[in-house]
N, C-alpha and C positions, 0 to 999 in steps of 0.2 A: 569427349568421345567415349570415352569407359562408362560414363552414367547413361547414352546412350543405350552400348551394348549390353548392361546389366540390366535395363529395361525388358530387351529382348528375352533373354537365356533365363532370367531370373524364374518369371514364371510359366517357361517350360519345360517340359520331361524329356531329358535328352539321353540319351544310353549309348553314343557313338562318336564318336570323331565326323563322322559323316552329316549326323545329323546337328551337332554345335557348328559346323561347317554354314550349313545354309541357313542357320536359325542368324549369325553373326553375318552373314551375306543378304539379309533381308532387307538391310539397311541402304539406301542406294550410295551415299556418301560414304563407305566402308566398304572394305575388301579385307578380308580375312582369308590368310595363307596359314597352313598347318606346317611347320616346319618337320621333319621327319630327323630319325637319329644319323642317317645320312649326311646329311648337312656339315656335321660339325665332324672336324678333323683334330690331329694333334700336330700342335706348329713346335709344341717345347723340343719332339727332337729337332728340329729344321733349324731354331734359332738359339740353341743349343749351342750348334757348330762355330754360330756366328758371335754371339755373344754370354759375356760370364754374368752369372745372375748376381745382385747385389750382397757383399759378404752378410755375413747372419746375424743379425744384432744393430745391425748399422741404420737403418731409419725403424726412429724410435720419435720423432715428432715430426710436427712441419716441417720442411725443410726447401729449402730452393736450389735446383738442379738447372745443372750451366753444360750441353752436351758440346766436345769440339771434334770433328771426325780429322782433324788434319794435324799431325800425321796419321795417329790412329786414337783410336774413340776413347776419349777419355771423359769422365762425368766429375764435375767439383760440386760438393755437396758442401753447402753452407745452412745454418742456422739460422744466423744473423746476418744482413746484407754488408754489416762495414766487419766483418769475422776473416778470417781466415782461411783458405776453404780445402776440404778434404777431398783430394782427388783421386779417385780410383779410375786404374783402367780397365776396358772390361772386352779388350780384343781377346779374342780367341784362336781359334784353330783355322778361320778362311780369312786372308788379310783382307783388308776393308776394299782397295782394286777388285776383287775377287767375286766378292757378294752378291752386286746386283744379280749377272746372270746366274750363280747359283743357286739363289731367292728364287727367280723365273724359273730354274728348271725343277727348284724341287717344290714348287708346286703345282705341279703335273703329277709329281708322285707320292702326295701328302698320304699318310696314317688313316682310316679315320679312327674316330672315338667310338669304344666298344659302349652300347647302350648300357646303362646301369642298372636296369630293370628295379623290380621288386625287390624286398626282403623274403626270402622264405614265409617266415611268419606272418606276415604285409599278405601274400599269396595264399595265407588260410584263413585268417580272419576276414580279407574279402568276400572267398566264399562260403564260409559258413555264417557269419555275422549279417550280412550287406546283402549276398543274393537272395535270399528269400524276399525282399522288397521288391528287386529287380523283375520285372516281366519277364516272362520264361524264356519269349522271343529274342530276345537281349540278355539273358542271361549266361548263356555261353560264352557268347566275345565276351563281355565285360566283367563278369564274376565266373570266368570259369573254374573247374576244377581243378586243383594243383594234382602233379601226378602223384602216385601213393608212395614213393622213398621221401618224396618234399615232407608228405601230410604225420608219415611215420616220424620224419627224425624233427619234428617242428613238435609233436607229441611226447618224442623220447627228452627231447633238452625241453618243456615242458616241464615234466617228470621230475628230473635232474633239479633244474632248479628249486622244487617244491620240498622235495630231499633235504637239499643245501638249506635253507630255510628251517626246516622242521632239525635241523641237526644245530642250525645257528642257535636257534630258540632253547632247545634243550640244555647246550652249553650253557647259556646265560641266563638259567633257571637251577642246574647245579653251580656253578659259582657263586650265585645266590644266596643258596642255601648251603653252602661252605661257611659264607661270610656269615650268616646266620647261627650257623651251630658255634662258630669260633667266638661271636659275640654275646651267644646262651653261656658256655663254658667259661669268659672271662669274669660274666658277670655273676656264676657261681662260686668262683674261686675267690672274686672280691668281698660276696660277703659271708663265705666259710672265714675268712681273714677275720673280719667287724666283728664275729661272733664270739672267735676266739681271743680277742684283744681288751673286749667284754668280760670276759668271764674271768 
């Protein structure tokens, strides 16, 4: 299916969501759906409530996981099948009675997940590096302009870093030449020593 659709998209000139859209829709056996940041929710506080996540440290290889909900959820984690097994419980704060319909109601009322967007920096190197390729007609959605505090402080920590660097480099050019003058001087004093041991 994928070597299909690479056929497609490969070589064409796409600058949109819109237009990978019907270029991936061309294909009669293929339906392509763009999932939006909508979509996706957060369930961690939901089941949270329900249940305690696995202590810290504790799976570290393979392991096989034996779940028993009666009376309440307890998980044995074995190694080895003829081993001994570690049981952890992992109820929490809705007893296990409880759950289903609290599951059902609260997802009616899920979170979602904040989009994570770009980086800053991600945001000016697009448009300064990448849009000049871009069609101009396209270049607005796709590489558009970061606003000017983005463009300034992506410039100023720039800056900053090149500082840090030229200040790293300099240290490590007088240490240097510490080490240097310390090893001219010892090696005058070694042989003002041979000279006078001579004579």
């Amino acid at each position: 299916m994928f070597s299909l659709l690479k056929k497609r998209y490969h070589p064409s000139n796409i600058y949109s969501i819109e237009a990978l859209t019907d270029v991936l829709n061309s294909l009669d056996n293929i339906y392509y759906y763009h999932v939006t940041s909508e979509t996706f929710f957060d369930f961690n506080v939901m089941l949270s409530k329900c249940y305690k996540p696995f202590p810290v440290g504790s799976i570290k290889q393979n392991h096989f996981f034996v779940d028993d909900s009666n009376p309440t959820t307890m998980c044995s984690v074995l190694t080895h099948d003829d081993e001994d097994a570690d049981v952890n419980t992992f109820d929490h704060t809705i007893p296990m009675q409880d759950r289903q319909s609290f599951i059902r109601a609260a997802l009616d009322d899920v979170t979602p997940l904040p989009a994570p967007g770009m980086k800053p920096i991600k945001q000016v190197e697009l448009w300064k590096k990448w849009g000049p390729f871009v069609p101009e007609a396209a270049r607005h959605h796709l590489c558009r302009r970061p606003p000017d505090d983005v463009i300034n402080q992506v410039a100023l920590d720039r800056s900053l870093r090149q500082q840090q660097r030229v200040r790293a480099r300099n240290n490590n050019n007088s240490v240097t030449n510490q080490s240097q003058r310390k090893m001219t001087r010892c090696n005058g004093n070694n042989n003002n020593n041979g000279n006078t041991a001579t004579t």
